[in-house]
N, CA, C and O atoms as CSV, one atom per row, in Angstrom:
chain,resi,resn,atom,element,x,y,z
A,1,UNK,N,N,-22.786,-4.836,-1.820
A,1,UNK,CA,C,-24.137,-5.232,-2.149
A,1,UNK,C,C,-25.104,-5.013,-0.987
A,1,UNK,O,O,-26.295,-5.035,-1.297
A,2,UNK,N,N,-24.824,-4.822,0.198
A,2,UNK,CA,C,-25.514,-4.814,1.293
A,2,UNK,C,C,-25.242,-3.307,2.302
A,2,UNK,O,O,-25.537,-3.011,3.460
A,3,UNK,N,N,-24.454,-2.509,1.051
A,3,UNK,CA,C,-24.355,-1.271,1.806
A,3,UNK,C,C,-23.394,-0.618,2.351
A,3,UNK,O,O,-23.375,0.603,2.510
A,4,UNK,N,N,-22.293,-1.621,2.760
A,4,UNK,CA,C,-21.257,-1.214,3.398
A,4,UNK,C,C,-20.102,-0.616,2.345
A,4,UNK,O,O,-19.640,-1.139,1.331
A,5,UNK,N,N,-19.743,0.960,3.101
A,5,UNK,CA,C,-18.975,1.276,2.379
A,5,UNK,C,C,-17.990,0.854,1.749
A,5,UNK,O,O,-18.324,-0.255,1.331
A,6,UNK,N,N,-16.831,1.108,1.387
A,6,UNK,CA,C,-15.678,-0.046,0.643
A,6,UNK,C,C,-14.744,0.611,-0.062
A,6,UNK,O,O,-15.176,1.205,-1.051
A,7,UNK,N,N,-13.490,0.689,0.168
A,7,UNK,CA,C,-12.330,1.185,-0.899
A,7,UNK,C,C,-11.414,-0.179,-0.922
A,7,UNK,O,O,-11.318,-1.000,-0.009
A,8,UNK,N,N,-10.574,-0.215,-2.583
A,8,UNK,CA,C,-10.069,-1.076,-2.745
A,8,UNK,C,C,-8.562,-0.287,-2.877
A,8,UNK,O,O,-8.277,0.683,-3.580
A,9,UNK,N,N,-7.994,-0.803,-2.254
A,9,UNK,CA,C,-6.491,-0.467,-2.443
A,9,UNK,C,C,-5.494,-1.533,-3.478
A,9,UNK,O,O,-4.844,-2.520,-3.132
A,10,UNK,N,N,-5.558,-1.288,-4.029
A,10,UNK,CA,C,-4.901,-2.513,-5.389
A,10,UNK,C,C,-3.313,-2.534,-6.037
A,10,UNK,O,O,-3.197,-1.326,-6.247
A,11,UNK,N,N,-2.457,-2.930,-6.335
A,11,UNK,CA,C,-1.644,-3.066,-6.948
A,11,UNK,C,C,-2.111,-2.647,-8.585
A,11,UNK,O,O,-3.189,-3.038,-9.033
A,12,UNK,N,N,-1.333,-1.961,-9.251
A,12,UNK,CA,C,-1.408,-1.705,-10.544
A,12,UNK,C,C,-1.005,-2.687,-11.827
A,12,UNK,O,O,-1.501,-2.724,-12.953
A,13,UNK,N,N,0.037,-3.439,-11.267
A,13,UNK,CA,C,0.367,-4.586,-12.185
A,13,UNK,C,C,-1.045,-5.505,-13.141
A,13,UNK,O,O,-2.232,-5.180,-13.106
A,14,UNK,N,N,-0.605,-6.368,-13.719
A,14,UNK,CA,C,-1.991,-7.219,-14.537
A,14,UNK,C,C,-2.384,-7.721,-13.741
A,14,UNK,O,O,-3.589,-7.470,-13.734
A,15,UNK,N,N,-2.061,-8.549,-12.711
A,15,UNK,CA,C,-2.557,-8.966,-11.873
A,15,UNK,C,C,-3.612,-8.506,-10.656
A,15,UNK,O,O,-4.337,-9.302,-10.060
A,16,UNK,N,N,-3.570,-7.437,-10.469
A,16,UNK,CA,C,-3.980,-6.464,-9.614
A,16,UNK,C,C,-5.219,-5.795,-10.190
A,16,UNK,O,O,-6.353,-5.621,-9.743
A,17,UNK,N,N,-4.623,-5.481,-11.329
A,17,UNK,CA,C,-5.834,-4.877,-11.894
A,17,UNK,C,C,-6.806,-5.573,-12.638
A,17,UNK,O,O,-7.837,-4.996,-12.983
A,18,UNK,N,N,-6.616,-6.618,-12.892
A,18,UNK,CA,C,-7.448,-7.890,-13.299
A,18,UNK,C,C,-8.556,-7.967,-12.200
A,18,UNK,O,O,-9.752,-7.678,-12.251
A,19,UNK,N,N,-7.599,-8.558,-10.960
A,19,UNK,CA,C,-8.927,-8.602,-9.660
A,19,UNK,C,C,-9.589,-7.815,-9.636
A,19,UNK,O,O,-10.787,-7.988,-9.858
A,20,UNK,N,N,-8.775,-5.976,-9.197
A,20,UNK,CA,C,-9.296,-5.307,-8.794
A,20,UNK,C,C,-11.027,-5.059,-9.488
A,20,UNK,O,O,-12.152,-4.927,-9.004
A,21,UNK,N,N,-10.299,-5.101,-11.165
A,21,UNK,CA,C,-11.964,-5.005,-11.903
A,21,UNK,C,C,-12.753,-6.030,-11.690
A,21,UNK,O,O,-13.961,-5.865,-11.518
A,22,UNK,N,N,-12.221,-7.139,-11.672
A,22,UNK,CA,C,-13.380,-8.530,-11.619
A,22,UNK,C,C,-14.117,-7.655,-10.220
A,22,UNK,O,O,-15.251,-7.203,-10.378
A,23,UNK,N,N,-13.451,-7.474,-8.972
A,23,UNK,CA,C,-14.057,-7.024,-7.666
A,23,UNK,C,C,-14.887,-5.925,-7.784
A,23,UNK,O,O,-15.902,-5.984,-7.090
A,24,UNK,N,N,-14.735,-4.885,-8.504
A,24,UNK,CA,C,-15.222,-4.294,-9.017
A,24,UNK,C,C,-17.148,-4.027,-9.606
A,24,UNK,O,O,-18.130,-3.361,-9.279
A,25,UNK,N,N,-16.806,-4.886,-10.463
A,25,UNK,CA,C,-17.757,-5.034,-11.372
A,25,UNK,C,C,-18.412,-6.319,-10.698
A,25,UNK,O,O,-19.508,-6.539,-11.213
A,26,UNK,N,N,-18.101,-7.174,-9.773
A,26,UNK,CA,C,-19.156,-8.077,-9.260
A,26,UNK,C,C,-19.776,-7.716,-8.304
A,26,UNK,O,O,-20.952,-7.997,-8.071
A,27,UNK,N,N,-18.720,-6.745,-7.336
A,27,UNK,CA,C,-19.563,-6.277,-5.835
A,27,UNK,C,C,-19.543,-4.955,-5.793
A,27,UNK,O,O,-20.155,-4.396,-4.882
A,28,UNK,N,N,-18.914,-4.273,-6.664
A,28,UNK,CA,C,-18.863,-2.792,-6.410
A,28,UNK,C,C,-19.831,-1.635,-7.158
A,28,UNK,O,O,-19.993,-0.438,-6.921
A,29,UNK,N,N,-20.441,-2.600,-8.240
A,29,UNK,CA,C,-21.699,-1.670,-8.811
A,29,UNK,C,C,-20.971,-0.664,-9.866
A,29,UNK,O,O,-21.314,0.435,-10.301
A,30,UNK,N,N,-19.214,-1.923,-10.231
A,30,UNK,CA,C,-18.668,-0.623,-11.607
A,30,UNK,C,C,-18.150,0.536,-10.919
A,30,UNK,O,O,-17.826,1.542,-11.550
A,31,UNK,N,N,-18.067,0.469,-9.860
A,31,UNK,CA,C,-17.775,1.811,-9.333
A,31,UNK,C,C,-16.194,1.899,-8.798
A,31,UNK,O,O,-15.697,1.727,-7.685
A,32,UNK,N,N,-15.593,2.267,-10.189
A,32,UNK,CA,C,-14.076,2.497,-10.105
A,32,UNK,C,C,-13.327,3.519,-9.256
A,32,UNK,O,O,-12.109,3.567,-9.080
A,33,UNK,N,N,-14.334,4.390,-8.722
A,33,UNK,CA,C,-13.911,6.012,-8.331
A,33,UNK,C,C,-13.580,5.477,-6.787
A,33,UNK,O,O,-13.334,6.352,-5.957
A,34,UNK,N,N,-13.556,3.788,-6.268
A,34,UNK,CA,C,-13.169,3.845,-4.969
A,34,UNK,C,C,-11.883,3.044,-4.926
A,34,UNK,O,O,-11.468,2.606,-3.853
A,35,UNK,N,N,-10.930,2.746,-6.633
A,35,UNK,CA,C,-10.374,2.050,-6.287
A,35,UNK,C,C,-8.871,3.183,-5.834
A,35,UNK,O,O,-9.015,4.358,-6.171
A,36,UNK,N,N,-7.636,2.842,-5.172
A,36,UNK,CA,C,-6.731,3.455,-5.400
A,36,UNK,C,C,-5.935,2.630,-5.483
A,36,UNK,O,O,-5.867,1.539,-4.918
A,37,UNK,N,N,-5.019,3.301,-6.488
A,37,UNK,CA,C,-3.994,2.187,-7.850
A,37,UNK,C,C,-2.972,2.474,-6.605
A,37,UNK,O,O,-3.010,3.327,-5.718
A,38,UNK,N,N,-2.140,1.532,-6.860
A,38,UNK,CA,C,-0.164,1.925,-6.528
A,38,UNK,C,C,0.143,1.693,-7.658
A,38,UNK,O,O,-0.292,0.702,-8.244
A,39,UNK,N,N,1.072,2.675,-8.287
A,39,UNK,CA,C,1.861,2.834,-9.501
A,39,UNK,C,C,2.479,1.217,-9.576
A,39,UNK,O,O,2.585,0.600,-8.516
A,40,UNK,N,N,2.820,0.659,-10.683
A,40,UNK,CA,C,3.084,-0.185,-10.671
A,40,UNK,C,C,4.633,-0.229,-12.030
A,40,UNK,O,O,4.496,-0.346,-13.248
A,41,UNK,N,N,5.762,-0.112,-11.375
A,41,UNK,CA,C,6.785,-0.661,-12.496
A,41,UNK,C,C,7.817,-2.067,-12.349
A,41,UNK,O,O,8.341,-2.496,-11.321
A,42,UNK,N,N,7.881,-2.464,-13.379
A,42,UNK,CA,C,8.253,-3.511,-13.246
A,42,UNK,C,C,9.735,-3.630,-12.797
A,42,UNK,O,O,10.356,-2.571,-12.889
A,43,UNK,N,N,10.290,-4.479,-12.426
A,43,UNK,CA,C,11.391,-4.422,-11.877
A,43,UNK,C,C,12.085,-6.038,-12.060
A,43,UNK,O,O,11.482,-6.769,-12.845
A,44,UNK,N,N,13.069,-6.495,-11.508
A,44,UNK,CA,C,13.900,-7.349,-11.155
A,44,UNK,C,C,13.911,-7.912,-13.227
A,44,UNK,O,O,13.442,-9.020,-13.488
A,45,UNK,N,N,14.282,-7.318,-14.017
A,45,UNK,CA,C,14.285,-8.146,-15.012
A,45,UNK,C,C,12.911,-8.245,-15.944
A,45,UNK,O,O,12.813,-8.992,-16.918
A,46,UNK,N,N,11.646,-7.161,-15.364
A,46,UNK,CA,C,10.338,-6.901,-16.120
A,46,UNK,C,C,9.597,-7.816,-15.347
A,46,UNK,O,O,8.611,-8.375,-15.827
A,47,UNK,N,N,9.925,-7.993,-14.359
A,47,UNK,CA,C,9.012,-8.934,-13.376
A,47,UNK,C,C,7.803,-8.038,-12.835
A,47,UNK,O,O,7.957,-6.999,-12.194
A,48,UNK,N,N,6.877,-8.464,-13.105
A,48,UNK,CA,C,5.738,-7.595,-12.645
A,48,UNK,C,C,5.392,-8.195,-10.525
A,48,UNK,O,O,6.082,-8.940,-9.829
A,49,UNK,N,N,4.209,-7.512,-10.202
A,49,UNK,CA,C,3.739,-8.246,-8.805
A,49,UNK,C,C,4.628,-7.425,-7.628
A,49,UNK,O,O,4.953,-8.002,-6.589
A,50,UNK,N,N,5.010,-5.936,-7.912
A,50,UNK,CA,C,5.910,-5.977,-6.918
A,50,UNK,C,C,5.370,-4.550,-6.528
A,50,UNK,O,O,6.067,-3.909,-5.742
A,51,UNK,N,N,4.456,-4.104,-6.891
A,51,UNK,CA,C,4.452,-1.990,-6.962
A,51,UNK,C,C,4.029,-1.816,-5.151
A,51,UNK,O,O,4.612,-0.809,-4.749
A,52,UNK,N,N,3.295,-2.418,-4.113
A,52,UNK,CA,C,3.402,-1.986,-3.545
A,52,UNK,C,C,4.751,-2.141,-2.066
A,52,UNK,O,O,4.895,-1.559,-0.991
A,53,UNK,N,N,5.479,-3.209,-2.777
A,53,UNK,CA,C,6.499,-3.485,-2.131
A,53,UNK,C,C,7.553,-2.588,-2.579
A,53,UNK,O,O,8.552,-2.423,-1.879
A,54,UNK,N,N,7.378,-1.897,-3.883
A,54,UNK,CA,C,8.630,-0.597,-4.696
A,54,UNK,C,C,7.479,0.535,-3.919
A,54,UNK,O,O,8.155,1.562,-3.852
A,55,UNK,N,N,6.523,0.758,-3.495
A,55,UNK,CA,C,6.240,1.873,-2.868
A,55,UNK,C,C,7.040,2.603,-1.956
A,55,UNK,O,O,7.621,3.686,-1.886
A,56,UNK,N,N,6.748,1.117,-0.975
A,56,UNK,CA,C,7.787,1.407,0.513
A,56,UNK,C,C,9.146,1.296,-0.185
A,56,UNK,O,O,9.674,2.394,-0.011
A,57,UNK,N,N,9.803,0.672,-0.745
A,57,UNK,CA,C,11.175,0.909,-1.173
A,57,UNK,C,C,11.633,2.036,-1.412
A,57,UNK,O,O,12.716,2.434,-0.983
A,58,UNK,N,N,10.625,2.881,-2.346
A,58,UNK,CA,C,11.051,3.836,-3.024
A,58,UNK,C,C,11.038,5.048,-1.688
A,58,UNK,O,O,11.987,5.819,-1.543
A,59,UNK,N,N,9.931,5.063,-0.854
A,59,UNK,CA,C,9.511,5.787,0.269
A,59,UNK,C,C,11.082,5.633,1.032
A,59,UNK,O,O,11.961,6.474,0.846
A,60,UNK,N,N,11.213,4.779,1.652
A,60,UNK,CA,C,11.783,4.853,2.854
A,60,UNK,C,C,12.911,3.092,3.119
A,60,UNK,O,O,12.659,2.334,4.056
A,61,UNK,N,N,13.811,2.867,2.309
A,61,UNK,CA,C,14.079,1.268,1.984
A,61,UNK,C,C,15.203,0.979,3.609
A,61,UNK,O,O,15.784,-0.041,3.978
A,62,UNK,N,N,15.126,2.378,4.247
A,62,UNK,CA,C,15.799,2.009,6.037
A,62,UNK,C,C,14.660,1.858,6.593
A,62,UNK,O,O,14.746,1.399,7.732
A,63,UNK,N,N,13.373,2.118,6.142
A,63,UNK,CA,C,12.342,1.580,7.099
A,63,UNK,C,C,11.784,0.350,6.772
A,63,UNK,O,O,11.142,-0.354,7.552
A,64,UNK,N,N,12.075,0.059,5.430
A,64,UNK,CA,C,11.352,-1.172,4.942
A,64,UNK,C,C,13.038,-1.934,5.455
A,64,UNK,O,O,12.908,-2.994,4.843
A,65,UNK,N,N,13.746,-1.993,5.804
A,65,UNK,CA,C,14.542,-3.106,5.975
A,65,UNK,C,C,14.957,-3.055,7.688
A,65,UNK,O,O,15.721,-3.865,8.213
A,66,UNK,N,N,14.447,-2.211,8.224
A,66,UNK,CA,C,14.018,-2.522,9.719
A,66,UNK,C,C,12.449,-3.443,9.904
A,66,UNK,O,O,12.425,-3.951,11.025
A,67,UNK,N,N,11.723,-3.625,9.437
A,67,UNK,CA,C,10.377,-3.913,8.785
A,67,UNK,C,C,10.917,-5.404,8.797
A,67,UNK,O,O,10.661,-6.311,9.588
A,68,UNK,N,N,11.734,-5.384,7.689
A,68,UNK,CA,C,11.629,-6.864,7.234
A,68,UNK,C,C,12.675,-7.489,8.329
A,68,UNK,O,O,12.442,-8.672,8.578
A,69,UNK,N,N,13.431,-7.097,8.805
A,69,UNK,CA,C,14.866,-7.418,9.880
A,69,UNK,C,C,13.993,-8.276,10.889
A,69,UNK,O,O,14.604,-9.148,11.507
A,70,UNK,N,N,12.835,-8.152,11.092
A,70,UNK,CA,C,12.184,-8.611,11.965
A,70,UNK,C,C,11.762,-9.922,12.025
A,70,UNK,O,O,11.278,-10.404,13.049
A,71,UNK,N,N,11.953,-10.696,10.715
A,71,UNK,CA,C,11.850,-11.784,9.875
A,71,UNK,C,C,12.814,-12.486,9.456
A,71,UNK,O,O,12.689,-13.550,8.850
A,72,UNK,N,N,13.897,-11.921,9.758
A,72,UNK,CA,C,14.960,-12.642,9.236
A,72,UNK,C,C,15.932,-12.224,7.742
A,72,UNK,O,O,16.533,-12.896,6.905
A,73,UNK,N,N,15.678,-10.643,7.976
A,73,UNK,CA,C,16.620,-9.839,6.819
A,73,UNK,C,C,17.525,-9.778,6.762
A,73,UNK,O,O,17.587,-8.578,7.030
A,74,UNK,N,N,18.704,-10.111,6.595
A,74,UNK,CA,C,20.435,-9.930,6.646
A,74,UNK,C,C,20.587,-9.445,5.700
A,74,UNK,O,O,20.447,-10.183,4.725
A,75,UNK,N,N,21.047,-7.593,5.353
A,75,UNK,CA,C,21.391,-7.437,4.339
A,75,UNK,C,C,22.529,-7.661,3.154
A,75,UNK,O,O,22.503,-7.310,1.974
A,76,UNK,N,N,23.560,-8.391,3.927
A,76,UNK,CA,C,24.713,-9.321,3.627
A,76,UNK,C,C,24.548,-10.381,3.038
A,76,UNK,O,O,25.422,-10.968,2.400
A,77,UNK,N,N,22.923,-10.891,3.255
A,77,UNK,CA,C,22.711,-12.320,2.569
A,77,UNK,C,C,20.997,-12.483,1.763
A,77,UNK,O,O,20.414,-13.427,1.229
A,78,UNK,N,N,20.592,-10.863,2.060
A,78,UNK,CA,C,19.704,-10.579,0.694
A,78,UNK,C,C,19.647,-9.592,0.251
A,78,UNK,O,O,20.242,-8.668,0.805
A,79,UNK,N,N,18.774,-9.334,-1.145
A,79,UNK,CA,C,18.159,-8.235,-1.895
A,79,UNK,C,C,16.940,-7.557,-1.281
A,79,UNK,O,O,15.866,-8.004,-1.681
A,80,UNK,N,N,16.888,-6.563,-0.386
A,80,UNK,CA,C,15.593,-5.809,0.549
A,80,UNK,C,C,14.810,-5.962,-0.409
A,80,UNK,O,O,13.779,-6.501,-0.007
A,81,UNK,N,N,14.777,-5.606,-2.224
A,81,UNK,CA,C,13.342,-6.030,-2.435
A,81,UNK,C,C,12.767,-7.151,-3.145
A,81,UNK,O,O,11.559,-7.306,-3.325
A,82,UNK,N,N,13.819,-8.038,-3.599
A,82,UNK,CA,C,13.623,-9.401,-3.637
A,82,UNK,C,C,13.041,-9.767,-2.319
A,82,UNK,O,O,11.904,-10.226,-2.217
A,83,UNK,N,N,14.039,-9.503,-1.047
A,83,UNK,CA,C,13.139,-10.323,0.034
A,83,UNK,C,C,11.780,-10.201,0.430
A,83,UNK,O,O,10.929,-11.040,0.728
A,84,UNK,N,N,11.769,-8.417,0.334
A,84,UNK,CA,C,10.364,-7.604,0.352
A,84,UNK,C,C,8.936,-8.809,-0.374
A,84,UNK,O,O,7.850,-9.123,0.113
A,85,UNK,N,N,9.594,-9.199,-1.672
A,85,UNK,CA,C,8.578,-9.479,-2.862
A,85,UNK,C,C,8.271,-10.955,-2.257
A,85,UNK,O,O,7.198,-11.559,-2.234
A,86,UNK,N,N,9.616,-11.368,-1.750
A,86,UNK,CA,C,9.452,-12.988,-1.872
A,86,UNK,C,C,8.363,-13.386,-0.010
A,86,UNK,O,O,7.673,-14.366,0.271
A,87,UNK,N,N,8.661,-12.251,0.754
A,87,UNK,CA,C,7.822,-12.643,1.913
A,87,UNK,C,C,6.255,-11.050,1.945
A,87,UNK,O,O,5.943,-10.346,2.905
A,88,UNK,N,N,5.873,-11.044,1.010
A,88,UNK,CA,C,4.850,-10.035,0.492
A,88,UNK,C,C,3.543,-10.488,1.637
A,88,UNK,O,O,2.813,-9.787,2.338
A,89,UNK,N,N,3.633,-11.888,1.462
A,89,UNK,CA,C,2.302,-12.438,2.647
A,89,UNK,C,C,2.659,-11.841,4.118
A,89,UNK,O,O,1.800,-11.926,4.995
A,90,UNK,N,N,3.760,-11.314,4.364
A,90,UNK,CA,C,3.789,-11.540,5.625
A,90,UNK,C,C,4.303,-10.271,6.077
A,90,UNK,O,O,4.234,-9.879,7.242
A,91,UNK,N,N,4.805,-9.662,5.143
A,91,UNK,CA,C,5.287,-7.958,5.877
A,91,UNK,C,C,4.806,-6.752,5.829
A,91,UNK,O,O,5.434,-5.723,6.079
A,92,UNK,N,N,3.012,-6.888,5.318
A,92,UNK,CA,C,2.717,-5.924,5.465
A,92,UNK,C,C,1.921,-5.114,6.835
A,92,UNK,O,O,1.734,-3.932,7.124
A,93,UNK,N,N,1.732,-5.841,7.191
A,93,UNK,CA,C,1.568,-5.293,8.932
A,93,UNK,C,C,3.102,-4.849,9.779
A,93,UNK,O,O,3.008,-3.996,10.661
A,94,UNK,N,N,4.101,-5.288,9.559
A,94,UNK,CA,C,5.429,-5.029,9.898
A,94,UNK,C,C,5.716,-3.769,8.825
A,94,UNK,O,O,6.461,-2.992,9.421
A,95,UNK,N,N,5.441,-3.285,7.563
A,95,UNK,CA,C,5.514,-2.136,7.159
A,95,UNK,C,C,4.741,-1.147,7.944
A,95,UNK,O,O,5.236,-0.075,8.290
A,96,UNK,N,N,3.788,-1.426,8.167
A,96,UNK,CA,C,2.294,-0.557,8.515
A,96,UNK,C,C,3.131,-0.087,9.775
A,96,UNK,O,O,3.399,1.112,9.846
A,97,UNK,N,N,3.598,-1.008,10.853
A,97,UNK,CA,C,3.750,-0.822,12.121
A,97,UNK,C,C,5.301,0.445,12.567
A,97,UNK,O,O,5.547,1.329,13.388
A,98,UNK,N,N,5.879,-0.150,11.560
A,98,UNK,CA,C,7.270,0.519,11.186
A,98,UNK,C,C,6.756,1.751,10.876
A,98,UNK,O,O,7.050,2.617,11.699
A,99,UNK,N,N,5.914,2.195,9.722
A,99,UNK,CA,C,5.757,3.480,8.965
A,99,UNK,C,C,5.220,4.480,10.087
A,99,UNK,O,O,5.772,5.557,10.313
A,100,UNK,N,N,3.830,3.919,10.924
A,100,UNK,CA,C,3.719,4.746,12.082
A,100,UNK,C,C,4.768,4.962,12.813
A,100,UNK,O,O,5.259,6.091,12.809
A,101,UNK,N,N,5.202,4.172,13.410
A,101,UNK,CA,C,6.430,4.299,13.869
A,101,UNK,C,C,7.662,5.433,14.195
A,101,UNK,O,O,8.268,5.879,15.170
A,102,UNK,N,N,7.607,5.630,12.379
A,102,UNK,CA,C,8.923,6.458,11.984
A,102,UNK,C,C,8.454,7.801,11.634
A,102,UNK,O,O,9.195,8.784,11.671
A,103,UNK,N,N,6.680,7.856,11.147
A,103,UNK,CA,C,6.293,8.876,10.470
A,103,UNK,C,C,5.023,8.653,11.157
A,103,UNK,O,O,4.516,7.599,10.771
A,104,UNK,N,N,4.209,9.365,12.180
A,104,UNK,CA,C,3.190,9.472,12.984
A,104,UNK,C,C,2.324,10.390,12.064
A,104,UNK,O,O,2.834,11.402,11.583
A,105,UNK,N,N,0.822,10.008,11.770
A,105,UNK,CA,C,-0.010,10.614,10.643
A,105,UNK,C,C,-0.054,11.985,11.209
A,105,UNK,O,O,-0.578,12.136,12.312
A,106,UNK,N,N,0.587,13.296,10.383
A,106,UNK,CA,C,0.391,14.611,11.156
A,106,UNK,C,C,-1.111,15.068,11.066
A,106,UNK,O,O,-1.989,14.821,10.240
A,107,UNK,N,N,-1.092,15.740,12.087
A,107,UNK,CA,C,-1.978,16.522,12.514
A,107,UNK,C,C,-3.002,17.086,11.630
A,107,UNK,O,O,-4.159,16.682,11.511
A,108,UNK,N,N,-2.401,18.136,10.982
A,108,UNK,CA,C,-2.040,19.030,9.547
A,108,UNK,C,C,-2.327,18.008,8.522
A,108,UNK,O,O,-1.434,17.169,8.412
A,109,UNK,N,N,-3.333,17.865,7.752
A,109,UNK,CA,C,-4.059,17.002,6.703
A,109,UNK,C,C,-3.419,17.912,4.835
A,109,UNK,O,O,-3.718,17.676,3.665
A,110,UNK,N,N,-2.477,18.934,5.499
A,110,UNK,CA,C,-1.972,19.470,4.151
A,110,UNK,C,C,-0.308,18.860,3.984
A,110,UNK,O,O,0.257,18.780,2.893
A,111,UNK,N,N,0.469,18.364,5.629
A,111,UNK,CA,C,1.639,17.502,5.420
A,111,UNK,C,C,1.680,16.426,4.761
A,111,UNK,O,O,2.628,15.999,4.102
A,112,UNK,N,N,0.326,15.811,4.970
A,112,UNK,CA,C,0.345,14.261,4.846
A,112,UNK,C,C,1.363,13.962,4.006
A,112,UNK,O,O,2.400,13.538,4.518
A,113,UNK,N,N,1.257,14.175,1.992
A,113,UNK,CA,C,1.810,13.986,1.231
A,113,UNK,C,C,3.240,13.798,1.264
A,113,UNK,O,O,3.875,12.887,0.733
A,114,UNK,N,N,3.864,15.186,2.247
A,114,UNK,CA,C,5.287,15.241,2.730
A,114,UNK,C,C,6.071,13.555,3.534
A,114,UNK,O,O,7.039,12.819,3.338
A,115,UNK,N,N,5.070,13.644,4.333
A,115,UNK,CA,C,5.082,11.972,5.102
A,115,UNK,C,C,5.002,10.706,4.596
A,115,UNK,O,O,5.933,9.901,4.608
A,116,UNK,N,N,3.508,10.441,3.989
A,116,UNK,CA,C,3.533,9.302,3.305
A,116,UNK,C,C,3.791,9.069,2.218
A,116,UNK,O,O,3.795,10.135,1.602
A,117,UNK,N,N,4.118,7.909,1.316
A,117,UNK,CA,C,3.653,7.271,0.355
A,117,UNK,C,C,2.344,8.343,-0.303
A,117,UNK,O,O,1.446,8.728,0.446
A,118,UNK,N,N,2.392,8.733,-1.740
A,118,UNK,CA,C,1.331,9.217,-2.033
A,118,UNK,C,C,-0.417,7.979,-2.294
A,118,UNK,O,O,-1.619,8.239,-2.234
A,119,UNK,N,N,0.079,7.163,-2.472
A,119,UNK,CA,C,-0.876,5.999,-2.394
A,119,UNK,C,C,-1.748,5.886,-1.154
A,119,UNK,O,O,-2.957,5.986,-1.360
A,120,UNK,N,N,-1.206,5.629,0.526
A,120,UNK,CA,C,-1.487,5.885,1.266
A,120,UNK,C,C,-2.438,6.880,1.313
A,120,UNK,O,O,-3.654,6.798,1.484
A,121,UNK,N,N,-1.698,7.861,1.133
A,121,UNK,CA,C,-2.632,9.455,1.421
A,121,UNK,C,C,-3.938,9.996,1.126
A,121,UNK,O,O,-4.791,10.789,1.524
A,122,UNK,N,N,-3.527,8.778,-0.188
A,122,UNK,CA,C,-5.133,8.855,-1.438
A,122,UNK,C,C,-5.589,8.198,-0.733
A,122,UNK,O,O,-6.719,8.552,-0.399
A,123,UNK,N,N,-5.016,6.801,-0.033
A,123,UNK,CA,C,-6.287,5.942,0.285
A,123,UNK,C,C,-7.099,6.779,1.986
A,123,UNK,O,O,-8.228,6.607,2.445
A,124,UNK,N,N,-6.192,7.469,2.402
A,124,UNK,CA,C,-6.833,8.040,4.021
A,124,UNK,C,C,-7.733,8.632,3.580
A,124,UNK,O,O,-8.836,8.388,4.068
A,125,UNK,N,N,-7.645,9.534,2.605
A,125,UNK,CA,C,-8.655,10.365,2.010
A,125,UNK,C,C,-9.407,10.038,1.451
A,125,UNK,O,O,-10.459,10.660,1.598
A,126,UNK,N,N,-9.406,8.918,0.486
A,126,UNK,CA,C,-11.155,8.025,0.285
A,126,UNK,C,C,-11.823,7.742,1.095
A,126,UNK,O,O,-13.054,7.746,1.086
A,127,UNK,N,N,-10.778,7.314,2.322
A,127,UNK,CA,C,-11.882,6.676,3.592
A,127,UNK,C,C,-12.301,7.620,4.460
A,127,UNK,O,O,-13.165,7.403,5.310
A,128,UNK,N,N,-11.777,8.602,4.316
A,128,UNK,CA,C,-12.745,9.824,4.930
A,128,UNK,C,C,-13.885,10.113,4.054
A,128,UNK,O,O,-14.953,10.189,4.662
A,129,UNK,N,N,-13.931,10.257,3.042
A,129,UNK,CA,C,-15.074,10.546,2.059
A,129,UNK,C,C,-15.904,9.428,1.973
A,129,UNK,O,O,-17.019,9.755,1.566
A,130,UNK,N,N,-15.804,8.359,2.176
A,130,UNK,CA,C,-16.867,7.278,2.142
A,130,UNK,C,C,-17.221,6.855,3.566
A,130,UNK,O,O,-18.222,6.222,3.902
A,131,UNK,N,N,-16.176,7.336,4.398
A,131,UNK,CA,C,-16.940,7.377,5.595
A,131,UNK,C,C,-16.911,8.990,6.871
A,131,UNK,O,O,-16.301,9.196,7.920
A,132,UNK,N,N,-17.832,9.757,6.112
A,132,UNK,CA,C,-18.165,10.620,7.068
A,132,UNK,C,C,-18.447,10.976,8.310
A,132,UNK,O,O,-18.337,12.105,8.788
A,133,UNK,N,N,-18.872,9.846,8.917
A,133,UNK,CA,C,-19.273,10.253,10.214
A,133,UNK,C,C,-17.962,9.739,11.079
A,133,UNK,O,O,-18.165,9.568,12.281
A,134,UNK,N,N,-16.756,9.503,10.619
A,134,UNK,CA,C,-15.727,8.710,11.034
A,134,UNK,C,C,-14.707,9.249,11.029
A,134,UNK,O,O,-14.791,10.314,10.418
A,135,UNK,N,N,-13.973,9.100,11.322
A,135,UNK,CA,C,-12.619,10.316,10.676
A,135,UNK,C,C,-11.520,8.717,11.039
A,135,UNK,O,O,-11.579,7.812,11.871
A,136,UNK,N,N,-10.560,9.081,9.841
A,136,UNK,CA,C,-9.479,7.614,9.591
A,136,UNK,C,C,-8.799,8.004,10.432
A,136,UNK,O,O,-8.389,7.132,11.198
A,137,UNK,N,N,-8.273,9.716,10.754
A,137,UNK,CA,C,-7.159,9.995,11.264
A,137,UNK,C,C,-6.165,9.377,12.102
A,137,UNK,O,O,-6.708,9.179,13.189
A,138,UNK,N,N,-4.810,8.923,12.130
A,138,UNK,CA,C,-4.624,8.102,13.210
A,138,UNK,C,C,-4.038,8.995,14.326
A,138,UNK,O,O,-3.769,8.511,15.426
């Protein structure tokens, strides 16, 4: 409302996409073209709430369980994405930190896809387009 650019990175589940539109349509002026979805399937039994924690799973589940190890993961005494789901508040900066980590953003803006999460990739690339004079690159 005051100008500042803005991308929403959202979960696809009902939940997600519920906010995402309420957020949407109260501060965003309807303007869907900045949201980027993470695929969202259900899992553990049709349990919804989990797509960007099955992102990294699906990506890389030795990086997401070095990630979570950091917290108290024993894979002997949990499910990586039960635990993933059940500590969601708290491991996504420990994903973030891990993913650089293991996979440094290349150079080459035509690898990316090869590297990340395709979700990610979409979102580097919105935020270059909504912010021009900036570059996300890390």
């Amino acid at each position: 409302l005051i100008g500042i650019p803005w991308v929403l990175f959202s979960d696809s589940d009902t939940s997600g996409v519920t906010a995402a539109r309420r957020l949407v349509k109260d501060h965003g002026s309807g303007d869907d073209s900045r949201v980027i979805w993470v695929p969202s399937e259900p899992v553990d039994g049709g349990k919804s709430g989990s797509a960007t924690e099955r992102m990294f799973f699906d990506f890389d589940p030795e990086l997401c369980a070095a990630a979570c190890a950091t917290i108290g993961f024993e894979p002997r005494e949990f499910d990586l994405l039960a635990f993933m789901v059940a500590n969601k508040g708290v491991i996504g900066r420990l994903l973030a930190v891990e993913l650089l980590a293991r996979f440094p953003w290349p150079s080459d803006p035509q690898k990316t896809e090869a590297q990340w999460p395709l979700p990610l990739c979409k979102l580097i690339a919105k935020l270059d387009e909504v912010l021009p004079d900036r570059s996300v690159h890390l």
